[in-house]
C-alpha positions as CSV (number, residue, x, y, z in Angstrom):
1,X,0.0,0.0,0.0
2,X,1.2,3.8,-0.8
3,X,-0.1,6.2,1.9
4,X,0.0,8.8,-1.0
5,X,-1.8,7.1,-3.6
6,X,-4.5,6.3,-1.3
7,X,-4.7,9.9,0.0
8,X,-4.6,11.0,-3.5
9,X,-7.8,8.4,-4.6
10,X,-9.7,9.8,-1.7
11,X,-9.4,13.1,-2.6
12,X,-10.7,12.2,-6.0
13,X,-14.0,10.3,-4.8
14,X,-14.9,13.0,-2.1
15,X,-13.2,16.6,-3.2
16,X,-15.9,18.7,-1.4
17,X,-15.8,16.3,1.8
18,X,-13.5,17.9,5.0
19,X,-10.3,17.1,5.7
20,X,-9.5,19.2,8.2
21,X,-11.7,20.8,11.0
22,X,-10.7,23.7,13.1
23,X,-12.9,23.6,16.2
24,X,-13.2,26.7,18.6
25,X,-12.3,27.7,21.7
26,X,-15.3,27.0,23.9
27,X,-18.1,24.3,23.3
28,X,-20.2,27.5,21.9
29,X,-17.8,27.9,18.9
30,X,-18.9,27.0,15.6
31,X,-16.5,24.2,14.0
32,X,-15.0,25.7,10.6
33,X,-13.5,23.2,7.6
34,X,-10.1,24.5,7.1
35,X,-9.3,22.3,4.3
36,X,-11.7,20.3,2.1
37,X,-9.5,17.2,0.3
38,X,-9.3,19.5,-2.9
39,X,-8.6,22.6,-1.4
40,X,-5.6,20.3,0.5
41,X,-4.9,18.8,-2.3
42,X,-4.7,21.8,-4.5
43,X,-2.5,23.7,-2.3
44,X,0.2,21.1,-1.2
45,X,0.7,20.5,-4.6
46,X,1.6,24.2,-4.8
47,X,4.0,23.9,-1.7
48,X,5.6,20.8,-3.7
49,X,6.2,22.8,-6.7
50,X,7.8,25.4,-4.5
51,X,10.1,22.6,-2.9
52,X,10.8,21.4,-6.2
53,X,12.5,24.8,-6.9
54,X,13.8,25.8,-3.7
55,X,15.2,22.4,-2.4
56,X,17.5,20.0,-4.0
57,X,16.1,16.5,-4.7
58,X,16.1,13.8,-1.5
59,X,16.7,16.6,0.6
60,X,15.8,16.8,4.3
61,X,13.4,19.7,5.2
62,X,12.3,20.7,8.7
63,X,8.5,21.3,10.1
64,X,8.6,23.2,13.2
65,X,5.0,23.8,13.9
66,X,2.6,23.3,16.3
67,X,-0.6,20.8,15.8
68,X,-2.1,23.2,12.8
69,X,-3.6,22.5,9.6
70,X,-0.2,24.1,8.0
71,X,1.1,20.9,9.6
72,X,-1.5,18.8,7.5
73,X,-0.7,20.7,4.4
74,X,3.4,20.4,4.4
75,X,3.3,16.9,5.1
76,X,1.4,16.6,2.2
77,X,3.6,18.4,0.0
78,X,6.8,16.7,1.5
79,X,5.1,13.6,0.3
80,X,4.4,14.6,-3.7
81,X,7.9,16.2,-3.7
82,X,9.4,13.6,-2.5
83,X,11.5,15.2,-0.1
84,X,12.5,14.1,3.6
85,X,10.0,15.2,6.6
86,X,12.0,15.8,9.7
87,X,9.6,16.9,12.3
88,X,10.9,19.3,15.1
89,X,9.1,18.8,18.9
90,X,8.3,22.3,19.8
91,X,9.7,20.7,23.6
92,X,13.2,20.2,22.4
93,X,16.1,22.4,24.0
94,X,18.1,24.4,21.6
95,X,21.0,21.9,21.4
96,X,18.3,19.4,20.0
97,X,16.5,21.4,17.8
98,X,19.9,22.1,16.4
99,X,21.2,18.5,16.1
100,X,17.9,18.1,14.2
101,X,17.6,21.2,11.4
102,X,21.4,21.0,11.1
103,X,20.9,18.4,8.1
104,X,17.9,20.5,7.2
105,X,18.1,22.6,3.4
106,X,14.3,24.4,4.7
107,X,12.5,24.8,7.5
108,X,8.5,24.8,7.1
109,X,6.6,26.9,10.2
110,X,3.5,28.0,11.0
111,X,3.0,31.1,13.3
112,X,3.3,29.5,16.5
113,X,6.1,27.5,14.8
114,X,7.8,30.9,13.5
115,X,7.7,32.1,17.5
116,X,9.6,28.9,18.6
117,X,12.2,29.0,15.9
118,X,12.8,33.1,16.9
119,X,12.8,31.7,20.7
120,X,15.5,29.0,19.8
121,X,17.1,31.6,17.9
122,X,17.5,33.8,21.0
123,X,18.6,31.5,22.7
124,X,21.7,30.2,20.4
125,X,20.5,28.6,17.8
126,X,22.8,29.1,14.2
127,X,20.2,28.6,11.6
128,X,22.0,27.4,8.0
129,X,18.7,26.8,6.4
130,X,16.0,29.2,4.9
131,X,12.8,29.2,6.5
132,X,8.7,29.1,4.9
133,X,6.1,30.1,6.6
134,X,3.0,28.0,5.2
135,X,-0.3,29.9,5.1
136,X,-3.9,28.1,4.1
137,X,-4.0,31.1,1.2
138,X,-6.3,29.9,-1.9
139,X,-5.1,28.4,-5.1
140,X,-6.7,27.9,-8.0
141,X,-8.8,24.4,-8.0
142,X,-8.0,22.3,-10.9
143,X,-10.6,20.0,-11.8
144,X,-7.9,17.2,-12.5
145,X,-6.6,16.1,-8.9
146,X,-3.3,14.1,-9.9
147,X,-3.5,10.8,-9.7
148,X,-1.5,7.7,-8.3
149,X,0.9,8.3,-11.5
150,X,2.1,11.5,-10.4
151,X,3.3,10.1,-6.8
152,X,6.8,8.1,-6.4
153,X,6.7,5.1,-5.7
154,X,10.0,3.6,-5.2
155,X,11.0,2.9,-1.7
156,X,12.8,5.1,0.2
157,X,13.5,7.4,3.4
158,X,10.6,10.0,4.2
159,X,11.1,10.5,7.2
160,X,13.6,11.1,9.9
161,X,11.6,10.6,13.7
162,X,13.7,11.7,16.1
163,X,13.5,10.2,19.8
164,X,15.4,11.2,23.2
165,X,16.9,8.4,23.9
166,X,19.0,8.2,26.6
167,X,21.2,11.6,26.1
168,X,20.4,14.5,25.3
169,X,21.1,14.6,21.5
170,X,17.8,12.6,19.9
171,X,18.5,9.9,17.7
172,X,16.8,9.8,13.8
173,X,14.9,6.5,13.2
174,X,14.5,6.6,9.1
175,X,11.1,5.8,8.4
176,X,10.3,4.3,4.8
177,X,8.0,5.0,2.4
178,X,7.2,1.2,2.3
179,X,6.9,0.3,6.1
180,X,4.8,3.1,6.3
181,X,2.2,2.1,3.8
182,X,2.9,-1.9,5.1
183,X,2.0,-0.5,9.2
184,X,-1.3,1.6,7.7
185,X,-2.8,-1.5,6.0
186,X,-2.2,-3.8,8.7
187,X,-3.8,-1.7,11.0
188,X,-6.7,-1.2,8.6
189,X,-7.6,-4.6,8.8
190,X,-8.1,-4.5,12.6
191,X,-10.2,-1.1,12.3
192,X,-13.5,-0.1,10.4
193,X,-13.1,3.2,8.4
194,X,-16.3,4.3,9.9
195,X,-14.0,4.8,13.4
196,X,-12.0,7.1,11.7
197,X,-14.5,9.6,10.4
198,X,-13.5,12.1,12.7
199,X,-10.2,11.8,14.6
200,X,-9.5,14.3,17.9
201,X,-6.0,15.2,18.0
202,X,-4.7,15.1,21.2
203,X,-0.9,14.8,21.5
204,X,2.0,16.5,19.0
205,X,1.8,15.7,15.6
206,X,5.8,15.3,16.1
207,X,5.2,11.9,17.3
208,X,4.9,9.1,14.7
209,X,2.0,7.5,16.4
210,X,0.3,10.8,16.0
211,X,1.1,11.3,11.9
212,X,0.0,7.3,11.6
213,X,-3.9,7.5,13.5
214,X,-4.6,11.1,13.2
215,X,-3.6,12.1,9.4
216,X,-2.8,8.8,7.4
217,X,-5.9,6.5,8.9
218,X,-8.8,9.5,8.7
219,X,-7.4,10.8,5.3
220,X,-7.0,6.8,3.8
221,X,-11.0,7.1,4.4
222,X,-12.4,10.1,3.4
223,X,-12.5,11.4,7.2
224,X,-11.9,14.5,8.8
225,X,-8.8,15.5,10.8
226,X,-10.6,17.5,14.4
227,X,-8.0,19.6,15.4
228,X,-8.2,21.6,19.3
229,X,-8.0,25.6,19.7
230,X,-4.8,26.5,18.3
231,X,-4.3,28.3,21.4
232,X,-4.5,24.8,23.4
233,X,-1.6,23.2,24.5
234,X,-1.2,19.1,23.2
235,X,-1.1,16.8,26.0
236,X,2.4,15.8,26.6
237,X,3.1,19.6,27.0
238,X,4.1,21.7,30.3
239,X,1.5,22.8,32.3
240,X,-1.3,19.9,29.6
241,X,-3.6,18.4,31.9
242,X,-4.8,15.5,31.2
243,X,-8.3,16.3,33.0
244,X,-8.4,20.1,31.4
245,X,-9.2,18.0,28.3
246,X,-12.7,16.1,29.0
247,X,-14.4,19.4,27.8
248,X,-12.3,19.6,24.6
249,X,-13.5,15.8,24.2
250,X,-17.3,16.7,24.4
251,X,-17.3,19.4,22.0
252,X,-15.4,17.2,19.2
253,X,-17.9,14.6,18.7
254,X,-14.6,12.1,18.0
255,X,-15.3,8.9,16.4
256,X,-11.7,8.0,17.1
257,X,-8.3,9.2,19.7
258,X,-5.1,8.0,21.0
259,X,-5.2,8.8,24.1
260,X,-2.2,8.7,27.3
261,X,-2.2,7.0,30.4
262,X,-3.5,9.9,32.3
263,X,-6.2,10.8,30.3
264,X,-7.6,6.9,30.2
265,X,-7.5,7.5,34.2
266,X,-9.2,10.7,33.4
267,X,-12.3,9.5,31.6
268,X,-12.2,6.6,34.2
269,X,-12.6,9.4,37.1
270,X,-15.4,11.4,34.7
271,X,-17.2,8.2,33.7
272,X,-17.9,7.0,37.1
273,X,-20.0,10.2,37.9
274,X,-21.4,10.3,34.5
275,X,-25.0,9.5,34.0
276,X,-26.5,5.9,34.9
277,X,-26.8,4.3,32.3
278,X,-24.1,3.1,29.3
279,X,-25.7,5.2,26.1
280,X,-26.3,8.1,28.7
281,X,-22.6,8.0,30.1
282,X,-20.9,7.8,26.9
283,X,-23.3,11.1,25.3
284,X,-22.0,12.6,28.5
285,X,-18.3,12.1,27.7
286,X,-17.7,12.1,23.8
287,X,-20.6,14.2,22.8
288,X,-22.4,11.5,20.6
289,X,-24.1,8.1,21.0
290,X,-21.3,6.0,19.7
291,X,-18.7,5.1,21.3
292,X,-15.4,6.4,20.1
293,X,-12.7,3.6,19.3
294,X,-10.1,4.8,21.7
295,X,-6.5,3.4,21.6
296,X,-4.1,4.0,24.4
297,X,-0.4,3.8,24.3
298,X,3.0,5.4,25.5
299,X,3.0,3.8,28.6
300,X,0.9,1.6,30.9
301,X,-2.3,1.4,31.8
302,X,-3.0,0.2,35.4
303,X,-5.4,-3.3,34.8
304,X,-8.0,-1.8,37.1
305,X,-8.6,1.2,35.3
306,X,-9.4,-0.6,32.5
307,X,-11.9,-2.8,34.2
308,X,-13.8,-0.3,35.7
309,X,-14.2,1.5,32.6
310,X,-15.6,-2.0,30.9
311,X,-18.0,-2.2,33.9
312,X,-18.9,0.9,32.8
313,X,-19.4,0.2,29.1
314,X,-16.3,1.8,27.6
315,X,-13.5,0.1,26.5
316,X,-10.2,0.4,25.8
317,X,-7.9,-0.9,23.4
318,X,-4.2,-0.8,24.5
319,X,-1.1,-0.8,21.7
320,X,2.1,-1.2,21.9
321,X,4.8,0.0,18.7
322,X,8.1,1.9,18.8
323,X,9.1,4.0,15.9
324,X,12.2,1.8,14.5
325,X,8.9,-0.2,13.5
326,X,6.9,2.7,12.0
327,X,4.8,2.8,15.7
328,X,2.2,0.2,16.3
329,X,3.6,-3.6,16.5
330,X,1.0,-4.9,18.7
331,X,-2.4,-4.0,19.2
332,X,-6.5,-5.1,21.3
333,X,-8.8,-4.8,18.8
334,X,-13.1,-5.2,18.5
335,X,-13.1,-9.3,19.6
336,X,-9.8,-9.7,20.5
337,X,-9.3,-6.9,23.6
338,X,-7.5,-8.4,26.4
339,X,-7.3,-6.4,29.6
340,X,-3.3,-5.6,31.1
341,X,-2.2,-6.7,27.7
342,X,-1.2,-4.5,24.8
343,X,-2.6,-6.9,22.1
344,X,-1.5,-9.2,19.3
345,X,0.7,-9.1,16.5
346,X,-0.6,-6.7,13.6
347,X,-0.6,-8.9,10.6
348,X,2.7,-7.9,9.0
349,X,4.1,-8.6,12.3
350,X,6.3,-11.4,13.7
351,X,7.1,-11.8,17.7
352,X,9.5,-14.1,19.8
353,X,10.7,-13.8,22.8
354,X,15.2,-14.3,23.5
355,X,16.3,-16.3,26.3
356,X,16.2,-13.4,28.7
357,X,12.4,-12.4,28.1
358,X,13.4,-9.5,25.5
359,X,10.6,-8.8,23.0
360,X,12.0,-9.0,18.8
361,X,9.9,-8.8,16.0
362,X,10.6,-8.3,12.2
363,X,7.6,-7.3,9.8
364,X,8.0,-5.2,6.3
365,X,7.0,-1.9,8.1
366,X,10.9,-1.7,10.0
367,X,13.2,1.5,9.7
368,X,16.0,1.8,7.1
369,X,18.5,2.8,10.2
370,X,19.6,5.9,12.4
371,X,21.0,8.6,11.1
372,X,23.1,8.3,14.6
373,X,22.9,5.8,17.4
374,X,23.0,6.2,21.4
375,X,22.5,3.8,24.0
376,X,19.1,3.6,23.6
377,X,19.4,2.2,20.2
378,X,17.4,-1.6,18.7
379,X,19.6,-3.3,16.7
380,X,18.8,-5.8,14.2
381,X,20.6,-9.3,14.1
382,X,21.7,-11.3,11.1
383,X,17.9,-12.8,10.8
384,X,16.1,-9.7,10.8
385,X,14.9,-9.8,14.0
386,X,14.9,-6.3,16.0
387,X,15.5,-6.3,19.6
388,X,13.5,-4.1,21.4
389,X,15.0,-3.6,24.9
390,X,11.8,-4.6,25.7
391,X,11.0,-7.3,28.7
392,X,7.5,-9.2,27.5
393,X,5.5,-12.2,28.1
394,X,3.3,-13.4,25.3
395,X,0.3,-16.3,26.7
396,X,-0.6,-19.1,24.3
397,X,-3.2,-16.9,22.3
398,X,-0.3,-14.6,20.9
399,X,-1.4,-11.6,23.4
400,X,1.8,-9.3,24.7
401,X,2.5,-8.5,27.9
402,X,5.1,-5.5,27.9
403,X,6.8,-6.0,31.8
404,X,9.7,-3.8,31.8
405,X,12.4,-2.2,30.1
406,X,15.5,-4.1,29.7
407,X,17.9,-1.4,30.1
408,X,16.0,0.2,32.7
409,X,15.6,-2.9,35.1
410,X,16.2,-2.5,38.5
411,X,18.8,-4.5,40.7
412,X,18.4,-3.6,43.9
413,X,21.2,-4.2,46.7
414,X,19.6,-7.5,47.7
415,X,19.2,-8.4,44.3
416,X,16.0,-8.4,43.6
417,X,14.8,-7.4,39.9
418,X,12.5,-4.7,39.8
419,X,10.6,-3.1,36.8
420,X,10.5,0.7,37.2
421,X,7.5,1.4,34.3
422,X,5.5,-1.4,36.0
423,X,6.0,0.2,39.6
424,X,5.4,3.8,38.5
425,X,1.8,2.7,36.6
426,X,1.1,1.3,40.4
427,X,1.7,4.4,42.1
428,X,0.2,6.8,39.4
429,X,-3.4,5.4,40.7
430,X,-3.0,7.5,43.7
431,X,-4.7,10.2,44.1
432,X,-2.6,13.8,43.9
433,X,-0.3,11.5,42.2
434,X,0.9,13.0,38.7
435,X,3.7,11.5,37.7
436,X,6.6,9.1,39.2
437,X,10.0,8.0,38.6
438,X,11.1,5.1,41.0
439,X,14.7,4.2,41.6
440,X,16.8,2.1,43.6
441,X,19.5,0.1,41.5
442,X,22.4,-1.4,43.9
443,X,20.1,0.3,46.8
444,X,18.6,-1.4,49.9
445,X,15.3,0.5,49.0
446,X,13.5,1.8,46.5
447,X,12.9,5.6,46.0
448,X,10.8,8.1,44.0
449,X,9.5,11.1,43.0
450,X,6.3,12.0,42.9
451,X,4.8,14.9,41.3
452,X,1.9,15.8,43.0
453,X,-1.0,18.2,42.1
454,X,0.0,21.9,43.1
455,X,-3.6,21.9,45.3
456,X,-2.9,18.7,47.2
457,X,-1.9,18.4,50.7
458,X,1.8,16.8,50.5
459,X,1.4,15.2,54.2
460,X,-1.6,13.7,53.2
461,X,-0.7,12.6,49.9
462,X,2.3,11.1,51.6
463,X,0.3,9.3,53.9
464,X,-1.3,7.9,50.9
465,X,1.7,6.7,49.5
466,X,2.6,4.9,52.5
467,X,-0.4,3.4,53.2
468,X,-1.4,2.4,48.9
469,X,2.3,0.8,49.1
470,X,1.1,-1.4,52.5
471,X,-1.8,-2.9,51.1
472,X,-0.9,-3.5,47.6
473,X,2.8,-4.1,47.0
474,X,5.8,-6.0,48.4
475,X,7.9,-5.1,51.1
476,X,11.2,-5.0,48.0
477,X,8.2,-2.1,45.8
478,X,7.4,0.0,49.0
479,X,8.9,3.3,49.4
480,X,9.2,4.4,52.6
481,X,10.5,7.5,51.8
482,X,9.1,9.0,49.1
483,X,10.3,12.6,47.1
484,X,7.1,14.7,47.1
485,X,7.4,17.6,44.1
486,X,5.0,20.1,43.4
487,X,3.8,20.2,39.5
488,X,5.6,23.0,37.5
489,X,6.5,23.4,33.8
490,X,9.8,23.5,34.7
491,X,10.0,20.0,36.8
492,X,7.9,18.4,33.8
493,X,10.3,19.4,31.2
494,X,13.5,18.6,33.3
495,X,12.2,15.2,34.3
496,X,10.2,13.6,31.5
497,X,10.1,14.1,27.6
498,X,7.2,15.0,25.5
499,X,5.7,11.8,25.3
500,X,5.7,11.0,29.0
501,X,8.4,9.1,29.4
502,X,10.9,9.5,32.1
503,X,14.5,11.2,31.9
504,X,16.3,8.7,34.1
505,X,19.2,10.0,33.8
506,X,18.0,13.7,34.7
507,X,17.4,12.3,38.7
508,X,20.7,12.5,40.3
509,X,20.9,16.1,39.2
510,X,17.5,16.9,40.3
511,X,18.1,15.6,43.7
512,X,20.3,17.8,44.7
513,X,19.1,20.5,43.3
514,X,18.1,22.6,46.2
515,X,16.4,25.2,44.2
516,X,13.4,22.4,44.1
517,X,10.1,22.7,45.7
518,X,10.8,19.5,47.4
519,X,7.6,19.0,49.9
520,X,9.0,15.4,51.5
């Protein structure tokens, strides 16, 4: 399958259809279409005649933008110019917006995009490349839409996803043209294109996951693209809560989102004061009588969350991908949904497990390399077979369990193996409890932060602690003395990336770092 050549067929059978939805900034706001699929159409192919001229061929080019429908448009265009997509987190430091846009010929902004490029620029940044600023202004609307002839279609790099990793300089994953189009129709065969009609957009379009469900599934169907306030912060960002988001979620009317950890917990919290019965609870919550198909990944979901919320007629389908494999490898589906798991196989997916419980796979969707490595990085052996770094258990009916990191394991003094990412999901069900980070390799006992809400009480959320860790977890998972941190922007950006996930090796710093609202 070519992502591009299905796009492109869409756009032909429904022109006047939406592709893009702006919604406003309160519940009263009238939706606007931002882009119909000809007027998308019609003006990335303008932007791709402009790279044509401005950028040599197989070059890399640079979006730093925020979740916009200028976003929607230049990944279009990089596509039919066949030019290299390297998206830039609006999170990143200086340093790693630099180590990304250095490779860069042009850099594609929008306006909040433009102020984040000035900011970096401010800051330090040395900017070789030229830099676009991409506008939704008219073209004029050929009747002829091009056609699958006009796309390439030999495999090749189009994009460069950069992760964190384990220092501070992000690592490119090459993502290719093929795997791309393999990962989409594998996961269209566990989905109905009616659950993609109108997709909420939640989290950065920076992050693979986010490109694959909210632009290449809705715009393979002829469905809209339901993008927040511009104004409004994408979860994963300082200062996004999770909870601040429920309203957002009413007012879209999504058929489909990918959703975090926090805001599955969330909708668990809302749904349990929501209205007695099912139909009534989820009209409540998603604005509309059917029930979205909502997809959680990036990080575990505690088992009992999920239950509840299947008690309550709302269910959940956990993933699990990683973007040396275009994102999604494994994934619950309608029929096949097994609770604490993350899913089987896609279809183009193979799974074992090595000697020491480490996860591989190989499928036709895997990257074509790094464009540098770090510690953090898979490799692939002789056979094909990528090794994840992650620990997994898969039961007799070919559904993953994901149980720990490999590299992140804990050894603790005593020798006891402990898995942080389990632990952490444990304590996030507390409530007051944000975030955590548990450590404790070559200790006695396990530590942790815990960022706590700015309105909670930290001697009674402490308590809590203490008293959640006595009644559900061993004596080796307690921690008796537990790092209590009031939520800021600047903790959440020190200590965890933009996708959640903690920076390990940012603790011993922070520790010590008696600048720190430390409240235990």
């Amino acid at each position: 399958m070519n992502v591009l050549t299905q796009i492109l067929a869409q756009a032909q059978r429904t022109p006047d259809a939406a592709a893009v939805i702006q919604l406003g900034h309160d519940s009263a706001s009238i939706e606007t279409v931002a882009l119909t699929y000809q007027q998308w159409v019609a003006q990335a192919q303008h932007l791709a005649r402009a790279l044509a001229q401005t950028t040599p061929a197989d070059s890399q080019v640079g979006i730093v933008m925020g979740n916009s429908a200028e976003w929607v448009l230049a990944d279009l265009a990089l596509m039919l110019s066949d030019r290299v997509e390297v998206p830039v987190p609006l999170a990143f430091s200086v340093d790693q917006a630099l180590h990304l846009l250095q490779g860069c010929s042009l850099v594609l902004v929008d306006e909040m995009g433009a102020r984040k490029l000035q900011a970096w620029c401010s800051d330090g940044l040395a900017l070789s490349a030229q830099v676009r600023q991409v506008s939704l202004a008219p073209v004029p609307l050929s009747p002829e839409l091009p056609t699958a002839a006009a796309c390439p279609s030999a495999d090749g790099v189009i994009k460069v996803i950069h992760t964190s990793g384990t220092t501070s300089t992000p690592k490119g994953v090459k993502i290719r043209r093929d795997g791309l189009g393999a990962l989409v129709q594998a996961l269209w065969q566990r989905a109905l294109r009616e659950d993609y009609q109108r997709y909420l957009v939640l989290v950065p379009f920076s992050l693979l996951i986010e490109q694959v469900t909210a632009l290449y599934m809705p715009l393979t169907s002829g469905g809209a693209v339901v993008l927040p306030p511009v104004s409004l912060a994408p979860l994963g960002s300082p200062g996004a809560i999770a909870e601040d988001r429920l309203a957002l979620i009413r007012q879209a009317r999504p058929t489909a989102m990918t959703l975090t950890p926090a805001l599955v917990e969330a909708i668990a919290v809302r749904a349990e004061t929501s209205g007695p019965s099912t139909p009534e609870r989820i009209e409540q919550i998603f604005g509309t009588s059917r029930l979205p198909l909502l997809a959680a990944g990036g990080g575990p979901v505690e088992l009992e969350v999920l239950v509840r919320l299947r008690q309550l007629g709302i269910e959940v389908f956990q993933g699990y991908g990683l973007s040396e494999n275009s994102s999604v490898a494994t994934w619950n589906y309608r029929g096949a949904n097994r609770l604490g798991s993350v899913g089987q196989a896609l279809p183009h997916v193979a799974l074992r497990l090595a000697e020491d419980g480490e996860l591989l796979l190989r499928s036709s969707s895997l990257f074509a390399g790094y464009t540098n490595e770090d510690p953090s990085s898979c490799a692939i052996n002789a056979d094909g077979w990528l090794h994840t770094g992650d620990l997994a258990t898969i039961d007799p009916d070919g559904f993953v369990s994901i149980i720990g990191r490999k590299k992140t394991m804990i050894i603790t003094a005593n020798g006891r193996n402990v898995s942080p990412e389990w632990l952490e999901a444990t304590y996030r069900q507390i409530p007051d409890v944000e975030q955590v980070i548990v450590f404790g390799d070559r200790q006695a006992f396990m530590g942790g932060v815990f960022i706590i809400n700015a309105q909670a009480n930290p001697a009674e959320v402490q308590e809590a602690i203490r008293r959640f860790a006595r009644t559900h977890l061993s004596e080796i998972e307690q921690i008796q003395h537990p790092v209590l941190v009031v939520h800021s922007e600047a903790v959440m950006s020190r200590l965890f990336t933009v996708t959640g996930r903690p920076r390990r090796d940012q603790l011993p710093s922070f520790l010590q770092d008696s600048t720190l609202r430390i409240c235990a």
